[in-house]
C-alpha positions in Angstrom: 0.0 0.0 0.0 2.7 2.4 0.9 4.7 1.4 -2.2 1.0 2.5 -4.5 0.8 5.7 -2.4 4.5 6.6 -3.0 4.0 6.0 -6.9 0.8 7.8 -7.4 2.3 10.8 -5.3 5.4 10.7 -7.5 3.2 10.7 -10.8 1.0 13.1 -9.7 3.8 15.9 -9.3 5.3 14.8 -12.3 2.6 15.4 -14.5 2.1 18.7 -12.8 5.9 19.5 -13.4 5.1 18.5 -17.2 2.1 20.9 -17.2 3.9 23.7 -15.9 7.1 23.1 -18.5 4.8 23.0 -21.3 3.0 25.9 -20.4 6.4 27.6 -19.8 7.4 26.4 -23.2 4.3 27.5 -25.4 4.2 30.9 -23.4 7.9 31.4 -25.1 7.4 30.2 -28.3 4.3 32.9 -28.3 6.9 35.9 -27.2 9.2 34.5 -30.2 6.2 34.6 -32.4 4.9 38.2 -31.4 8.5 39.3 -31.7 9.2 37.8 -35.2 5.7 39.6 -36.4 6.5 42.5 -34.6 9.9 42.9 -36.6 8.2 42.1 -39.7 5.7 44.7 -39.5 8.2 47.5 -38.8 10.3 46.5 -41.1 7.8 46.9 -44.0 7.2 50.2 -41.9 10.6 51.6 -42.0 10.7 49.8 -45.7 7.6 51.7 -47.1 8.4 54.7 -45.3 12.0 54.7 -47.7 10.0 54.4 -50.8 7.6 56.9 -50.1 10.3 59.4 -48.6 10.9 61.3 -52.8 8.4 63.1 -54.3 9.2 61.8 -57.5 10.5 57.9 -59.0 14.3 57.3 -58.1 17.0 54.7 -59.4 19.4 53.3 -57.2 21.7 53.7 -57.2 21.2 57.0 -59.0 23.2 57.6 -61.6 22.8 59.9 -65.1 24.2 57.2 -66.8 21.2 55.2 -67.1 19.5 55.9 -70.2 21.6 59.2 -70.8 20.8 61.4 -74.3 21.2 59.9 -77.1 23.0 62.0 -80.0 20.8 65.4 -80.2 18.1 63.4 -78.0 17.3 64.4 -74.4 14.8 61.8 -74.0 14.5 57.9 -75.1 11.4 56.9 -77.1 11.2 53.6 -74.8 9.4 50.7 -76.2 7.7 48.6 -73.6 7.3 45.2 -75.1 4.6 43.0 -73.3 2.7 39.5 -73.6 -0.9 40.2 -72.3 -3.1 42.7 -71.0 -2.3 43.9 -67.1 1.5 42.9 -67.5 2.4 46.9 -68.0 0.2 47.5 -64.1 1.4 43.8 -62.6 5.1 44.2 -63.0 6.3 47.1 -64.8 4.6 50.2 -63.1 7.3 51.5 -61.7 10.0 51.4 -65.1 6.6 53.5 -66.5 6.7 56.1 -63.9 10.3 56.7 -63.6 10.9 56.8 -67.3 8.0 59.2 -67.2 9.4 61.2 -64.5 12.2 62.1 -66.9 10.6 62.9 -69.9 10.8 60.0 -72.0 8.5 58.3 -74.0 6.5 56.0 -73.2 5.1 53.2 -76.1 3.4 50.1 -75.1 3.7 47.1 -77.7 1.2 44.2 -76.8 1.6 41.0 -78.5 -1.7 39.7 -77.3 -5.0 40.4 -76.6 -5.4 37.9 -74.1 -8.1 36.1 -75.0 -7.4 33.1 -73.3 -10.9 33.2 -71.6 -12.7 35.0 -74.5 -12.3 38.0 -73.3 -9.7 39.5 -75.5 -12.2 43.1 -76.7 -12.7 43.5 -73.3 -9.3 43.4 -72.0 -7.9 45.3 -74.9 -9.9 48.3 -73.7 -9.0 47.8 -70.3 -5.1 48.2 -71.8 -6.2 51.4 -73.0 -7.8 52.4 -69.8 -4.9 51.5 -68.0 -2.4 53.2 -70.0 -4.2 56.5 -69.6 -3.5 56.1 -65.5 -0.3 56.1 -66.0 -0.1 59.1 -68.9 0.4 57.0 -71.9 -1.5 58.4 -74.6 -3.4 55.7 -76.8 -1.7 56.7 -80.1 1.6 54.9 -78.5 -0.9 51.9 -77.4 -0.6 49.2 -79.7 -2.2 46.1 -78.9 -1.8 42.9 -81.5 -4.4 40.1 -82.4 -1.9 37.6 -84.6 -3.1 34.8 -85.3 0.0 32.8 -83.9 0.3 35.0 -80.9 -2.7 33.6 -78.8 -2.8 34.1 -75.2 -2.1 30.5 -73.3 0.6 28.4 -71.3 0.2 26.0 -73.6 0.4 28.2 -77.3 4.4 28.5 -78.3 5.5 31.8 -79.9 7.4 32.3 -83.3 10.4 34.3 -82.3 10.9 35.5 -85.4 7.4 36.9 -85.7 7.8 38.5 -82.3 11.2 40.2 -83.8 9.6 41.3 -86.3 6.9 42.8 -85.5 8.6 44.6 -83.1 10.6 45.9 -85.6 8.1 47.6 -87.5 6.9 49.2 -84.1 10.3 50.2 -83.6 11.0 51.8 -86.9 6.9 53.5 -87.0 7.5 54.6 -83.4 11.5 55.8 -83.7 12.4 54.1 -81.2 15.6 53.5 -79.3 15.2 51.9 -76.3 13.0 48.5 -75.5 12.1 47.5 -72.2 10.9 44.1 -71.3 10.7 40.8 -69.8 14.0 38.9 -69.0 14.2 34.6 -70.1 12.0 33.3 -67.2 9.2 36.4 -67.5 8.7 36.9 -63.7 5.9 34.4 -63.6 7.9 31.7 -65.9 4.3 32.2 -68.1 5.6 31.0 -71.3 4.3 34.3 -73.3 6.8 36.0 -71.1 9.2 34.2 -72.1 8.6 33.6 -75.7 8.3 37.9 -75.4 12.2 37.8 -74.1 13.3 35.5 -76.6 12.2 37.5 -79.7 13.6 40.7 -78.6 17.3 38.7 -78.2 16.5 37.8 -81.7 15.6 41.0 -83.3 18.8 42.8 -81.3 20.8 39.5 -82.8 19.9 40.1 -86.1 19.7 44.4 -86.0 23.1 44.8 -87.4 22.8 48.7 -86.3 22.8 48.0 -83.1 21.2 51.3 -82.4 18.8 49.8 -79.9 19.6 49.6 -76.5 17.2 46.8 -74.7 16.4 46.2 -70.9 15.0 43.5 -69.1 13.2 42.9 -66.5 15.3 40.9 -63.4 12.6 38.0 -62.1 12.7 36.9 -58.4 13.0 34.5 -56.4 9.3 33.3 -54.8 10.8 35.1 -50.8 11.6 38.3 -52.9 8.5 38.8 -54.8 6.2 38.5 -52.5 8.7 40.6 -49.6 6.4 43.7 -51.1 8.4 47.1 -50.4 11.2 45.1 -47.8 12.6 43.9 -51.3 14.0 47.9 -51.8 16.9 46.8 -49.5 17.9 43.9 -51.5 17.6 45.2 -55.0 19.5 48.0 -54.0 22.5 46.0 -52.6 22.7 43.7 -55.8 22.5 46.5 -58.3 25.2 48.7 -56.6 27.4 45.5 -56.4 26.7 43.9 -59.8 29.7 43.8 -62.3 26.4 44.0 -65.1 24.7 47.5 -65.6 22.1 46.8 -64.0 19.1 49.3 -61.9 16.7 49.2 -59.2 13.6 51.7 -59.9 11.5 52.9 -56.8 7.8 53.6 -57.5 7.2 56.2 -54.4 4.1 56.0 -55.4 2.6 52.8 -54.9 -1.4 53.9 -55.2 -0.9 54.3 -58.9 -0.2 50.5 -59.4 -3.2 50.0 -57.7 -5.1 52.2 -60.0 -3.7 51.3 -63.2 -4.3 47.3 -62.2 -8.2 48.7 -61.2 -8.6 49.8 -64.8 -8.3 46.0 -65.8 -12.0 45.5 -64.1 -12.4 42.0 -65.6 -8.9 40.9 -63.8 -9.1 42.9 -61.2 -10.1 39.7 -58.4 -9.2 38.7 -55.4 -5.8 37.0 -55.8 -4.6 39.8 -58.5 -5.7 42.1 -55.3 -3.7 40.4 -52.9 -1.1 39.8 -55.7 -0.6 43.8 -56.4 -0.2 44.7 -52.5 2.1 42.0 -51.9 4.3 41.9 -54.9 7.5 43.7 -55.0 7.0 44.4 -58.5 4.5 46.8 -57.5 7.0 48.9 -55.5 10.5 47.8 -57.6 11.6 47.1 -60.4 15.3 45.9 -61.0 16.2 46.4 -64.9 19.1 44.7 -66.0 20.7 45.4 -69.7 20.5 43.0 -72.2 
């Protein structure tokens, strides 16, 4: 009897020594967990607070030597070369508004009309729309509907047609200067990529080599979705790269929101979480070709 007493004693104080380590242990794994979310919320503070601290788009590291005059030139007519409707608002809003900012030309070349769900009229306007939020003028809006040049993961695009219908942008445009995706196209969407591909060909094959072409650096899964705490990072590796290479601060992040809002029939859930997380909405890191 004195043996059961002893044992039932002895259990009894240490379960009660096992209730009051675990509590012990969850109550610091909750101060670790407040103090991690704590740190990640004022570092996207302190993070948003460095974007938003210019009045107007800045490149880092800032320099006059990107995209200096050309010849008599004191501004670029820039061709932004795209795969679908919404990738000018999703990824490249702020290359638009710091080109803008110093008096360059903007013109938009779309090589679809995304029609993937049938809704290609619709979101050609919505282009259009869009365009106008960020100051583009719909005379240097052009928006394609080739017959091989359908919207789809599954549809494979002629690089030579992309090249040359570039081209004849180019040359009815005057321009000098392309801007677009780089070989994985941010999302690794194979439009993107097909985009990337014929713009290598049609600088391959341009034996003037009068066009200088840019690209735009995709990220890792962490990074794009790190929303304005990427700034720190895409500043570091474009001041240290041995390429000539740029990181682009949108210091206004609002207007992504409203040119993204002008695509109404894309403009869902997801693509609204997608917009406020993305640091594509807050940098852009543009990388020569």
């Amino acid at each position: 009897h004195s043996w059961y007493v002893f044992f039932t004693k002895r259990s009894s104080e240490l379960l009660q020594q096992g209730k009051t380590g675990g509590q012990t242990q969850w109550g610091s794994m909750a101060w670790i967990w407040m103090l991690l979310v704590a740190g990640a919320v004022l570092l996207w503070a302190v993070s948003l607070g460095r974007i938003l601290s210019s009045p107007t788009p800045y490149s880092l590291p800032p320099s006059p030597r990107f995209l200096p005059p050309l010849g008599d030139r004191r501004s670029r007519n820039v061709l932004l070369v795209l795969a679908h409707p919404d990738d000018e608002s999703m990824f490249f809003t702020p290359t638009i508004l710091f080109l803008k900012s110093k008096g360059h030309s903007i013109h938009v070349l779309c090589m679809s009309l995304g029609n993937a769900d049938g809704l290609g009229d619709t979101r050609k306007q919505e282009l259009y729309d869009a365009c106008a939020t960020l100051k583009i003028p719909a005379e240097q809006v052009a928006v394609l509907d080739h017959q091989k040049l359908q919207d789809g993961f599954h549809e494979k695009w002629d690089h030579g047609l992309l090249a040359e219908l570039t081209m004849e942008q180019i040359q009815l445009w005057d321009i000098d200067t392309i801007v677009t995706f780089d070989s994985y196209g941010v999302s690794g969407h194979p439009n993107h990529r097909d985009v990337h591909h014929g713009i290598c060909k049609l600088l391959h094959e341009n034996q003037r080599g009068n066009i200088e072409a840019w690209e735009l650096v995709s990220l890792n899964m962490f990074r794009k979705y790190s929303g304005a705490v990427d700034i720190w990072l895409s500043s570091l590796i474009s001041s240290s790269s041995k390429q000539l290479m740029y990181c682009l601060v949108n210091c206004s992040p609002s207007r992504t929101f409203e040119a993204m809002a002008a695509h109404r029939s894309q403009w869902v859930w997801f693509r609204r979480l997608f917009v406020r997380l993305s640091s594509y909405t807050y940098v852009n890191m543009l990388q020569k070709i």
